[in-house]
C-alpha positions as CSV (number, residue, x, y, z in Angstrom):
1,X,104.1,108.9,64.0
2,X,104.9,107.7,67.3
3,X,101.9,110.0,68.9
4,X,99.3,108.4,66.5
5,X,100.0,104.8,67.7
6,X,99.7,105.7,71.2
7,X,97.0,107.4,70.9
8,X,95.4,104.5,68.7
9,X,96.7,101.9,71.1
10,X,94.6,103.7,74.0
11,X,91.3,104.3,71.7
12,X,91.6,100.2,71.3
13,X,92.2,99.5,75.2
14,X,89.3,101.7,76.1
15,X,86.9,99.9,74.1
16,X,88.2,96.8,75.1
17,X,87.6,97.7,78.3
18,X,84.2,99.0,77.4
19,X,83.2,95.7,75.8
20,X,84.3,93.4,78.4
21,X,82.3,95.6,81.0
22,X,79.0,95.5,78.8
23,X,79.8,92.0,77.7
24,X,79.3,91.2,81.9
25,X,76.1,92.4,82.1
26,X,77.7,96.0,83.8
27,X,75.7,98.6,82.6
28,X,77.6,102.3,81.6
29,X,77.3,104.4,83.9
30,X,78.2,108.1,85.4
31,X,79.1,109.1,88.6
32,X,77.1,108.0,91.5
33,X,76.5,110.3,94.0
34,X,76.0,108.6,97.8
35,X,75.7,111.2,100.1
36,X,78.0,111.6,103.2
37,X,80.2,109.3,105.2
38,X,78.7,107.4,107.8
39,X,78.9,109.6,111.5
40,X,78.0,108.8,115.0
41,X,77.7,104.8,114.9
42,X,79.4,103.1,117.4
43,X,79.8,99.2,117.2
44,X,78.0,97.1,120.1
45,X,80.8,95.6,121.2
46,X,83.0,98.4,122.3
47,X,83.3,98.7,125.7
48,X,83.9,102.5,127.3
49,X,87.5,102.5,129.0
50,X,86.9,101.1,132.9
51,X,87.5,103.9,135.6
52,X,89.6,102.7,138.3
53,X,91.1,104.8,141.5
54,X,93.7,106.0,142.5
55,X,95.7,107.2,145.6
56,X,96.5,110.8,145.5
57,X,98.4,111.7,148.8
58,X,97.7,115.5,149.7
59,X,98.3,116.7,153.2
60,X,95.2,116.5,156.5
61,X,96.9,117.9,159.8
62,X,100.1,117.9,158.7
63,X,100.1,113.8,157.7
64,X,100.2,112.3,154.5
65,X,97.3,110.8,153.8
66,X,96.0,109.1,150.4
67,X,92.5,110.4,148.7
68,X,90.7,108.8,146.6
69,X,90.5,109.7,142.7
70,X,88.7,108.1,139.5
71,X,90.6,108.0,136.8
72,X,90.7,106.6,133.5
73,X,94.2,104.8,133.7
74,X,96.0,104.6,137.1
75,X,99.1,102.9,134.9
76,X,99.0,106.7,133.4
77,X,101.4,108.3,135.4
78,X,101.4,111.5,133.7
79,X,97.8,111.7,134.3
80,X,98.1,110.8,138.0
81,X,100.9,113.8,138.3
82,X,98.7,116.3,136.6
83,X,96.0,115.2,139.0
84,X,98.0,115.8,142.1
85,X,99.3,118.8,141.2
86,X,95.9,120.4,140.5
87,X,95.6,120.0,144.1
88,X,93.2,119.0,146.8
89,X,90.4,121.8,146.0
90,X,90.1,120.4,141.9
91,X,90.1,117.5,143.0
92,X,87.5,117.4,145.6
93,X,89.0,117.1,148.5
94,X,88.4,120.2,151.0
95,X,89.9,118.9,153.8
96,X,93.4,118.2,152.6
97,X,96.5,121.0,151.9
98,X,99.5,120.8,149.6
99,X,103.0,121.6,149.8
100,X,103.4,120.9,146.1
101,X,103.3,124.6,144.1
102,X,101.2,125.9,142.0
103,X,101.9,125.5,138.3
104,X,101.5,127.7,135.6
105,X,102.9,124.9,132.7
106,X,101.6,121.3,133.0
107,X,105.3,119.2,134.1
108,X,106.7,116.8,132.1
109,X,106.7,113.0,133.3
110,X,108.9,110.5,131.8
111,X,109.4,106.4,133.5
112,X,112.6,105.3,131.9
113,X,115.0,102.0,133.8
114,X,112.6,102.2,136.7
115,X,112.9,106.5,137.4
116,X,110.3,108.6,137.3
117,X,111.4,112.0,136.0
118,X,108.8,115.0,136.8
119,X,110.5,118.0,134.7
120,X,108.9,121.1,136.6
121,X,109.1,124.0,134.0
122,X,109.6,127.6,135.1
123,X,111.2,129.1,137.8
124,X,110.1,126.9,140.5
125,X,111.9,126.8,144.1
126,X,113.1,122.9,145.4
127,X,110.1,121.1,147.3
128,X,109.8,120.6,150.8
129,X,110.6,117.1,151.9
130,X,106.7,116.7,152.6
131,X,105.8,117.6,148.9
132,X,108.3,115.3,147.3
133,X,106.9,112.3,149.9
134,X,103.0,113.3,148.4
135,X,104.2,112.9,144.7
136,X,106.4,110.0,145.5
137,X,103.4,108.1,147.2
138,X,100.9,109.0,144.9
139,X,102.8,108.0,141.6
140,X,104.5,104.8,143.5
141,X,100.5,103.7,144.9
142,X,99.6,104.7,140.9
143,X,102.2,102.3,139.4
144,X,100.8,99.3,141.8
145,X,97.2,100.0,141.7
146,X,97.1,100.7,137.5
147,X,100.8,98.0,137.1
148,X,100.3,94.3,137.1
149,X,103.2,94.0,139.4
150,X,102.8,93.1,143.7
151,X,103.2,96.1,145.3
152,X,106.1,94.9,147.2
153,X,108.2,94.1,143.7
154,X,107.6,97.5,142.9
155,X,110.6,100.0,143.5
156,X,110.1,103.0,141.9
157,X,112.4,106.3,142.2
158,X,111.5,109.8,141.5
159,X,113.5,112.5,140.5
160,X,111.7,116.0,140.1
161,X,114.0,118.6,138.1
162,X,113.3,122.2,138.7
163,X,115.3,125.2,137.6
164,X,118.9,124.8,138.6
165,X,118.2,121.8,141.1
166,X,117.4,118.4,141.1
167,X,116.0,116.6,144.3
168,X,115.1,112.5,144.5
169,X,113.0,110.1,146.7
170,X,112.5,106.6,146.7
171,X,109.1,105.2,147.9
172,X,110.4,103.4,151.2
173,X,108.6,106.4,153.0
174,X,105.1,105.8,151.9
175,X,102.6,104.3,153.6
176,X,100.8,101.1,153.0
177,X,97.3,101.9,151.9
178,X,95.1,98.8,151.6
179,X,94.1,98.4,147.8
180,X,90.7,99.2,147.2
181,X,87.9,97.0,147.1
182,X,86.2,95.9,143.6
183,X,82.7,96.5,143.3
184,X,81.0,93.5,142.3
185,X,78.9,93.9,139.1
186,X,74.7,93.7,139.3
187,X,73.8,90.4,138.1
188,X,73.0,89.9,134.6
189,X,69.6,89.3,134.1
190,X,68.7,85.6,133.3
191,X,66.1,85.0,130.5
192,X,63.5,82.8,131.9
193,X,63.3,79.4,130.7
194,X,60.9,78.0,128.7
């Protein structure tokens, strides 16, 4: 009994529902097909991610000297140790030498309480005092050139772990490198006036 008054009560609602749709001027109707999702539009005022550059340190003669790099986020600093650890030839630059090693494994990069912390995986040995000043610099000229902070505010430590050993630097070796110089952007066209 209780099945048949259900069942009743939704036969009612439905052509209710039916009525009030017809009664609107909404025509019945099946499915409608459409065709596919829209693909490939990009809105007009999106603007592509600016490149800026930053300092990778690699070695010339012996000295550390800063290289410049494009990249899409110098305030990346993941990115920036990937780059440097690529090394001088991938990136370019055939007249600098590294004492950083060769990876196999990508390391890991974490900023936490002002520390850098560059997790080298494998077996790798400690790092010469040259390659720890080359990733010090670079990520410390990184921070101020992609940060918002003056580069003298900035005090940035770095700790690289390795298998079995832990070494640590603080930036008070690195050189000064003068930042850059913005390009200045072509005029915009004026539209004459009339």
């Amino acid at each position: 009994m209780k099945g048949s008054r259900t069942a009743a009560l939704l036969s009612g609602l439905t052509a209710v529902a039916a009525m009030a749709l017809t009664a609107c001027g909404v025509p019945p109707s099946g499915v409608i097909e459409t065709g596919a999702p829209a693909s490939g539009m990009v809105s007009p005022s999106a603007t592509p991610p600016s490149r800026t550059t930053v300092s990778l340190f690699f070695l010339r003669d012996g000295e550390l000297t800063p290289y410049p790099h494009r990249i899409d986020d110098a305030g990346n600093l993941e990115a920036v140790v990937h780059l440097l650890f690529e090394g001088p030839a991938a990136n370019g630059t055939a007249t600098a030498t590294t004492e950083l090693p060769r990876l196999t494994d990508a390391p890991r990069v974490v900023v936490a309480d002002g520390i850098l912390f560059v997790q080298l995986l494998g077996r790798t040995a400690p790092l010469s005092r040259r390659a720890m000043l080359q990733l010090t610099c670079t990520v410390h000229h990184a921070e101020a050139e992609g940060g918002t902070a003056p580069r003298s505010a900035l005090s940035l430590s770095l700790h690289v772990l390795g298998d079995g050993w832990t070494m640590t630097e603080s930036d008070h070796a690195c050189p000064v490198v003068p930042r850059p110089r913005a390009r200045p952007e072509a005029p915009t066209p004026q539209e004459p006036s009339g």
